[in-house]
C-alpha positions as CSV (number, residue, x, y, z in Angstrom):
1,X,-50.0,0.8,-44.6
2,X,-49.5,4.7,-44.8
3,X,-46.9,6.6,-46.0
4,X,-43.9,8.7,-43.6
5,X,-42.0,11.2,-45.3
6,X,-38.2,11.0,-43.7
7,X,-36.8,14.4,-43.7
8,X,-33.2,13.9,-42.4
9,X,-31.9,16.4,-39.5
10,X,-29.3,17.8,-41.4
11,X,-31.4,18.7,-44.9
12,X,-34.5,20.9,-42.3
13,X,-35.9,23.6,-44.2
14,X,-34.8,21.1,-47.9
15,X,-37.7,19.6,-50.1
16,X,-38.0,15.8,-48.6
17,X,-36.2,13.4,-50.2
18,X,-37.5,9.8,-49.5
19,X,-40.9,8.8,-48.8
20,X,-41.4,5.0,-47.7
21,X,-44.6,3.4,-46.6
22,X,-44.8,2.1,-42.6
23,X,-46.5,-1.8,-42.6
24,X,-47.5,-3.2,-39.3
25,X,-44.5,-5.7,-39.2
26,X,-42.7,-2.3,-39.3
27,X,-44.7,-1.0,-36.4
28,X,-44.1,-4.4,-35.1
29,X,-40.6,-3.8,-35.2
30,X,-40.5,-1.2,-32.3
31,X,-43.4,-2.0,-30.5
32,X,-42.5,-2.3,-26.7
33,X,-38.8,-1.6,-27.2
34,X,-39.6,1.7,-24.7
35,X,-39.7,-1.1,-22.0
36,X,-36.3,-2.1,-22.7
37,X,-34.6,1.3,-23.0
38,X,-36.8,3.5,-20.9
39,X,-38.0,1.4,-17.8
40,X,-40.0,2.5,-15.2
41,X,-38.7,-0.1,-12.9
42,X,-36.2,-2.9,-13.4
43,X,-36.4,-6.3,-12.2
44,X,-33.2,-8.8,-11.6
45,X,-33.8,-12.3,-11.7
46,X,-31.0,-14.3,-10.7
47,X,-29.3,-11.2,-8.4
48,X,-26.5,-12.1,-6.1
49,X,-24.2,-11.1,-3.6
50,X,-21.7,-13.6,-4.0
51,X,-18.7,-11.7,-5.1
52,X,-17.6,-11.8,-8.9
53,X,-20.4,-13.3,-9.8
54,X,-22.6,-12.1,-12.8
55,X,-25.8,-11.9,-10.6
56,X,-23.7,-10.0,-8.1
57,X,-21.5,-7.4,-10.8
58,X,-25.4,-6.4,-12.6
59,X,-27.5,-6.1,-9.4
60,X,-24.1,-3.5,-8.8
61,X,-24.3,-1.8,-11.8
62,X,-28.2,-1.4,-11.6
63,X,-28.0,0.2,-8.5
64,X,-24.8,2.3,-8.9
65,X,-26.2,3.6,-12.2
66,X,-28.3,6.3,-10.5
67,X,-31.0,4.8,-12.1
68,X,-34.7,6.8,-11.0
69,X,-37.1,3.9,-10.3
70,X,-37.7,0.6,-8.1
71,X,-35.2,-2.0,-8.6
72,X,-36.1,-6.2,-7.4
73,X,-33.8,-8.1,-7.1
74,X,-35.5,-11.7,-7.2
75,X,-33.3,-14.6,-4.9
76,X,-34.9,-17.6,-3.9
77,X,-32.8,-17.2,-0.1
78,X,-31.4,-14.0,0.0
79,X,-32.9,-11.0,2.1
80,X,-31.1,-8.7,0.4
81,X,-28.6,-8.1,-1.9
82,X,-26.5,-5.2,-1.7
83,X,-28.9,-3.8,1.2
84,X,-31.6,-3.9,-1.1
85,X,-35.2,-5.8,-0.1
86,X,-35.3,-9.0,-2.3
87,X,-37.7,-11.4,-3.3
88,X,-38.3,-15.0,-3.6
89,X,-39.5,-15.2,-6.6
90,X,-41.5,-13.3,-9.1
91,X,-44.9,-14.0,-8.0
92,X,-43.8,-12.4,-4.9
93,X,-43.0,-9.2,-6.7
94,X,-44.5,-6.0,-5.3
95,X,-45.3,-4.2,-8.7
96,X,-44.7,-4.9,-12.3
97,X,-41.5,-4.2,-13.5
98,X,-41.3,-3.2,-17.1
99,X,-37.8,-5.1,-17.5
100,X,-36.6,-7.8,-16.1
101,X,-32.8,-8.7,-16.3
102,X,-32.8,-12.7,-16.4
103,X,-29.6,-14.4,-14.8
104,X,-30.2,-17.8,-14.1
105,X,-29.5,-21.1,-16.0
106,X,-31.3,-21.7,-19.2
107,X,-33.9,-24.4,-18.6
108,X,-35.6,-22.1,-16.1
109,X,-36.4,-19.2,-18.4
110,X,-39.5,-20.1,-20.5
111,X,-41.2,-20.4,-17.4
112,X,-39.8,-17.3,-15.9
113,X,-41.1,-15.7,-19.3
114,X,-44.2,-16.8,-18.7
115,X,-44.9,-15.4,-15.5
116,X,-43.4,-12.3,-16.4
117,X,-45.7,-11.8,-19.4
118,X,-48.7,-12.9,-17.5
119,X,-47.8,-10.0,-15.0
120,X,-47.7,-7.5,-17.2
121,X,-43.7,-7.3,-18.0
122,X,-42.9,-5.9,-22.0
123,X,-39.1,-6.2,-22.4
124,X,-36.7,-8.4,-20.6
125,X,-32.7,-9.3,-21.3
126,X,-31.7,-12.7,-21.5
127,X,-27.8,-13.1,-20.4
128,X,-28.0,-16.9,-20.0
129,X,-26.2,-18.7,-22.9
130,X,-27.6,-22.3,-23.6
131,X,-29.8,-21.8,-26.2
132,X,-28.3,-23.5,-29.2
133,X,-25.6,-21.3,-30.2
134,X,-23.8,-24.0,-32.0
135,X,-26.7,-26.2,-33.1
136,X,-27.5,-28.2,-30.3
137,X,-31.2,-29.3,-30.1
138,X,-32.0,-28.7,-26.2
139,X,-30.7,-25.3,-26.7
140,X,-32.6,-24.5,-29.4
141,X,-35.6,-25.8,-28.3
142,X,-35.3,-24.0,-25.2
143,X,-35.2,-20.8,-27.1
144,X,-38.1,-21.7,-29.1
145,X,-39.8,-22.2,-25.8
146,X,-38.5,-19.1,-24.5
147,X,-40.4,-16.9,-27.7
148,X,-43.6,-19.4,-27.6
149,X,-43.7,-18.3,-23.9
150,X,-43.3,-14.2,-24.9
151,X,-45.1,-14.0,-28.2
152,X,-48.7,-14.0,-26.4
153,X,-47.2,-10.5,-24.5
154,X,-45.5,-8.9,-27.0
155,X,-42.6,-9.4,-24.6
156,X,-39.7,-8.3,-26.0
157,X,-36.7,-10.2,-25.7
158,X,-32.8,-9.4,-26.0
159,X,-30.5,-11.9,-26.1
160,X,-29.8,-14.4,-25.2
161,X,-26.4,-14.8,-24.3
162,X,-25.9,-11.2,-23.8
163,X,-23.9,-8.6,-22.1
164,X,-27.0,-6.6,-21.4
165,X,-28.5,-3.5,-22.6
166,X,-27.3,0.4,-21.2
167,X,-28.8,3.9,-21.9
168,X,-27.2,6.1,-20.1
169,X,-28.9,9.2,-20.7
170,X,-31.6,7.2,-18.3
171,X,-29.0,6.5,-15.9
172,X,-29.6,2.5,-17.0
173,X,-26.9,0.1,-16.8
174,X,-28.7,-3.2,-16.9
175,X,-25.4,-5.5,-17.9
176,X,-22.2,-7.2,-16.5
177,X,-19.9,-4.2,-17.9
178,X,-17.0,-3.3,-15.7
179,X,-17.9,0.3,-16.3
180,X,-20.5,2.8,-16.8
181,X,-20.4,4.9,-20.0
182,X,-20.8,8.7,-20.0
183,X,-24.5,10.2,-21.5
184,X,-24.0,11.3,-25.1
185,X,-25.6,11.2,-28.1
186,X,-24.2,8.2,-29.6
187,X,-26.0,4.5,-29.9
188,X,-23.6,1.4,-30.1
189,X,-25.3,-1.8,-31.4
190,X,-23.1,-4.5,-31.4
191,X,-23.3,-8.7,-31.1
192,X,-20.1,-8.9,-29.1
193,X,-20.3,-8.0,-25.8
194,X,-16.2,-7.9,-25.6
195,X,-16.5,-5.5,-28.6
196,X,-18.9,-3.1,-26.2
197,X,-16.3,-3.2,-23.0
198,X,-13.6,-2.4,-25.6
199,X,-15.4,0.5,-27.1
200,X,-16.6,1.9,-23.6
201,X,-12.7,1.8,-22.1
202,X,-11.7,3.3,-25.0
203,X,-14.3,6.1,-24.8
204,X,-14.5,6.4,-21.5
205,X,-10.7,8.0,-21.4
206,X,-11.6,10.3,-24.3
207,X,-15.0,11.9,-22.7
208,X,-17.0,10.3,-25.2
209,X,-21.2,9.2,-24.3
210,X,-23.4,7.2,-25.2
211,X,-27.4,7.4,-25.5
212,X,-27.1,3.7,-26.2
213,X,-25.4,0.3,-25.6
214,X,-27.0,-2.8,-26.9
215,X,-25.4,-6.4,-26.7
216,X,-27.7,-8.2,-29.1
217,X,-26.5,-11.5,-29.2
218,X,-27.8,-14.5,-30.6
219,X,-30.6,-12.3,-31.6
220,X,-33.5,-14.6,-30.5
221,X,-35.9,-11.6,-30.9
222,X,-34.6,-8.2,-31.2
223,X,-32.4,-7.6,-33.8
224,X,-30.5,-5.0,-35.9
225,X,-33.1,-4.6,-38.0
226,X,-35.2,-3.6,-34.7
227,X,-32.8,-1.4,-33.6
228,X,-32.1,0.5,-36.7
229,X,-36.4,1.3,-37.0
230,X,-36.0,2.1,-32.6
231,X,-33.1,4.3,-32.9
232,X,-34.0,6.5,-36.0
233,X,-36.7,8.1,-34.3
234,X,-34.7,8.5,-31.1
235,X,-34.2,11.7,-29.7
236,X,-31.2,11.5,-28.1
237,X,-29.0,9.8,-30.6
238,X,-27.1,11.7,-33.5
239,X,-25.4,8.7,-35.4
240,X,-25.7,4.3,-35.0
241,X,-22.6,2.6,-34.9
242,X,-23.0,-0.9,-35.5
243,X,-20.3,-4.3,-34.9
244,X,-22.1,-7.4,-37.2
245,X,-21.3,-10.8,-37.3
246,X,-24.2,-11.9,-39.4
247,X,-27.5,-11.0,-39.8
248,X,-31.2,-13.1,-39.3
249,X,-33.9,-11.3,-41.6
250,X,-32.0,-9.7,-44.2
251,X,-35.3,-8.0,-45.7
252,X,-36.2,-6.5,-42.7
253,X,-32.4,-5.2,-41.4
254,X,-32.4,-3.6,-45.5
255,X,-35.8,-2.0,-45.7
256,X,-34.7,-0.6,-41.6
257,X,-30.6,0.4,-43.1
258,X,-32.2,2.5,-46.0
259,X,-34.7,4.3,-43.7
260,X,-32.0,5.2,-40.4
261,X,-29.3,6.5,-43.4
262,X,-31.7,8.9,-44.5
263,X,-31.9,10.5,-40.9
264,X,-28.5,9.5,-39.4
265,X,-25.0,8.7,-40.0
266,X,-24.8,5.0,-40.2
267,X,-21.5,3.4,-39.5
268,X,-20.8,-0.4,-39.7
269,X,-18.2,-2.9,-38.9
270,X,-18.8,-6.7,-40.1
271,X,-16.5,-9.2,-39.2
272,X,-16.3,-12.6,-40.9
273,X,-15.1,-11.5,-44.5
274,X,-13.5,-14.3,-45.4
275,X,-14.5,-18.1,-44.9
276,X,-12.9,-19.0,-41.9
277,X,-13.7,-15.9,-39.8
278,X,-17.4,-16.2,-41.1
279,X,-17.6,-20.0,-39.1
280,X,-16.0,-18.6,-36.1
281,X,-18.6,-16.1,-36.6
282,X,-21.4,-18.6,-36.6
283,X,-20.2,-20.7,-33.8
284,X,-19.8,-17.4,-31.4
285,X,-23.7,-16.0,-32.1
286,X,-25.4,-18.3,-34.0
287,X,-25.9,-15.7,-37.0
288,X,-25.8,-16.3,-40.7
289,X,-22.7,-14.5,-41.9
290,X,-23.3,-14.8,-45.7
291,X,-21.2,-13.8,-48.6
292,X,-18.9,-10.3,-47.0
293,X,-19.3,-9.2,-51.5
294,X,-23.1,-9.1,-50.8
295,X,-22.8,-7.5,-47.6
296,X,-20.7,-4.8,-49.2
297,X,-23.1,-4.2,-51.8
298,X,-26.2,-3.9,-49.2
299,X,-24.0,-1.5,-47.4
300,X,-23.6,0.6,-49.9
301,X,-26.9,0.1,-51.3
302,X,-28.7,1.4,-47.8
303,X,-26.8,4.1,-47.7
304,X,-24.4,2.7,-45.0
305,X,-20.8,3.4,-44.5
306,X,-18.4,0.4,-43.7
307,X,-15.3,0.5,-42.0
308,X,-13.2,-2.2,-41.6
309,X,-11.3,-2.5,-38.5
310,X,-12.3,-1.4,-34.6
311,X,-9.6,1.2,-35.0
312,X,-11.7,3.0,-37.8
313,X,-14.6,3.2,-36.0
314,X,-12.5,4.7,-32.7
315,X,-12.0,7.7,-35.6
316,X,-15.4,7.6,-36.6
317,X,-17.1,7.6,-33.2
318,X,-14.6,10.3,-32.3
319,X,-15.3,12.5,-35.1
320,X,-19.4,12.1,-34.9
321,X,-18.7,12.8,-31.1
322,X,-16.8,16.4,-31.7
323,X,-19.5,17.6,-34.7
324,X,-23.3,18.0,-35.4
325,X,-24.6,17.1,-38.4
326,X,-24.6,19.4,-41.2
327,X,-28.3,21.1,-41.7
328,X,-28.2,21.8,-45.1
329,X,-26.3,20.7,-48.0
330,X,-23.8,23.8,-48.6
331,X,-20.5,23.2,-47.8
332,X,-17.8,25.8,-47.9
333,X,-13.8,23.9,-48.5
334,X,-10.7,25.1,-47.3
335,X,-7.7,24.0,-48.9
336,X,-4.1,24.8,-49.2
337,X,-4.1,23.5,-52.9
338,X,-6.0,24.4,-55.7
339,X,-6.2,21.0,-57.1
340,X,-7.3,19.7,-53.8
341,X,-10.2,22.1,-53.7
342,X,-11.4,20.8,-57.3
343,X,-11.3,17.1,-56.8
344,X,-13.2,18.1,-53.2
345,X,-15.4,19.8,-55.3
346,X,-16.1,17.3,-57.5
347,X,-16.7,14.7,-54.7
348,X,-19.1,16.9,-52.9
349,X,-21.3,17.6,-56.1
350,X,-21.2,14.4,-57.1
351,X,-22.3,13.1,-53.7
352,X,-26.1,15.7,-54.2
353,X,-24.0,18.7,-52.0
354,X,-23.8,22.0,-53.4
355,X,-21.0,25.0,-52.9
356,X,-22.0,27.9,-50.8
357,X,-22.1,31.3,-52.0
358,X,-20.3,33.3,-49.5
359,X,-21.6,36.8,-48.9
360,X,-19.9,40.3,-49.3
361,X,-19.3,40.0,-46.0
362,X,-18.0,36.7,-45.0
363,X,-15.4,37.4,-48.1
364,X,-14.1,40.8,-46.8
365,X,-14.2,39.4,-43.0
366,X,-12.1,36.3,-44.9
């Protein structure tokens, strides 16, 4: 264990405010994710040329994203697909990909796991559903099957029952999305993948990127907590917007929350606040929704911000998208009202900001 002092971006040049210590399930926590997010070369299990299909619409957007690396599309009969070479199989595979996109019926993908581990493969996404969503026992065991198969690889695994994952500052679109997202500086982790094709149309017409676009969900391996550690140290994005359902290892998805607020705005919407959205919840991911009053308090608690409907975090993703975080903690307010400018004041002080002194000349220019 040794200790990581978190200096946020917008406090360089302030004493540091937080140190935590970094344990190896923490390192854990990340370790391989590059493979999923920052391929060298993509492999599509399950690719198709049928039209409409979902192995058809991915092997599409994987070639259309302008994506700089091999792409293998694996068909047991196919030549080709979309006059690219395929193969039969992924013993037959002329390199190792570092992801594979997996889009064939459940039973067969411990095995294909397998294979791909034993190759060499680190990150793959699972868009099958099957795997016990709503507590069936063949699904579930398949899924248990399906991480048995991984965990001697460190193969990291999203989904299943996914939408797929997109970065498109890497020109990666490995998902069923009727669109490509613009590059931006924004990551989007979300269970839902309706609640990602919402978010991209409505960005899309606005001019707003993305660095990322995860569809987590049932969460078999990755989760938010992953994410959270993954994206915090990423480059490329400014602020993590987040759609929940439910969580899976609440100590982990905490101890990750607290860390990511300190560097980056962290924006969440959870659905399932009362009883009866919570069960729908469950049945749609397979998540643990919980109590929405403890939820609120861990928010808070981490440093979060919640919103409560997709129309608040439209605003939010829209605002984060036209400004770059603050590096210091002065603030100078403008107001039309005195009043105004005390309880703003007030606010900021009380949230550890601090007035700035304007100079001689910033007041006569003013």
């Amino acid at each position: 264990m040794f200790p990581v002092v978190v200096e946020p971006s917008w406090l360089r040049g302030q004493p540091p405010i937080r140190k935590f210590y970094v344990t190896p399930e923490r390192c854990m926590s990340i370790r391989n994710l590059d493979f999923l997010y920052k391929p060298r070369s993509v492999a599509l299990i399950g690719a198709s040329k049928r039209p409409g299909s979902l192995g058809s619409v991915i092997a599409r957007n994987l070639l259309s994203s302008g994506f700089d690396g091999p792409i293998l599309p694996v068909h047991p009969r196919h030549a080709s697909v979309h006059g690219v070479l395929a193969y039969p199989d992924v013993d037959a595979l002329p390199l190792v990909p570092d992801l594979a996109i997996i889009a064939t019926p459940p039973e067969t993908v411990p095995e294909l796991i397998a294979k791909l581990g034993a190759r060499g493969t680190r990150g793959a996404v699972i868009i099958s559903a099957g795997f016990g969503e709503i507590e069936a026992k063949a699904g579930k065991d398949l899924r248990q099957a399906m991480l048995d198969a991984a965990r001697p690889y460190l193969l990291r695994v999203v989904g299943p029952n996914t939408l797929g994952v997109l970065a498109p500052n890497g020109a990666l679109n490995a998902s069923f999305a009727h669109l490509t997202p613009d590059p931006g500086h924004l990551a989007f982790v979300t269970q839902s993948g309706a609640i990602v094709t919402s978010v991209m149309d409505w960005a899309k017409s606005r001019g707003i990127g993305f660095s990322h676009l995860v569809s987590l969900g049932d969460m078999a391996d990755v989760d938010f907590g992953d994410m959270l550690d993954y994206l915090a140290n990423d480059r490329d994005t400014e602020a993590i917007l987040l759609y929940m359902e439910g969580i899976k290892h609440a100590r982990k998805f905490m101890s990750a929350a607290r860390a990511a607020s300190r560097m980056k705005p962290l924006i969440v919407v959870k659905a399932g606040r009362h009883p009866e959205s919570a069960k729908a919840a469950a049945s749609h991911t397979g998540a643990l929704a919980g109590s929405d009053e403890v939820f609120d308090v861990a928010f808070r608690r981490a440093g979060m911000l919640r919103v409560d409907s997709l129309e608040e975090l439209f605003t939010a993703t829209e605002t984060l998208s036209d400004i770059r975080s603050p590096r210091g903690r002065r603030l100078a307010i403008v107001t039309n009202g005195g009043g105004m400018g005390v309880l703003a004041t007030d606010e900021l002080l009380s949230q550890g900001g601090q007035l700035a002194e304007l100079s001689a000349e910033t007041l006569d220019a003013l």
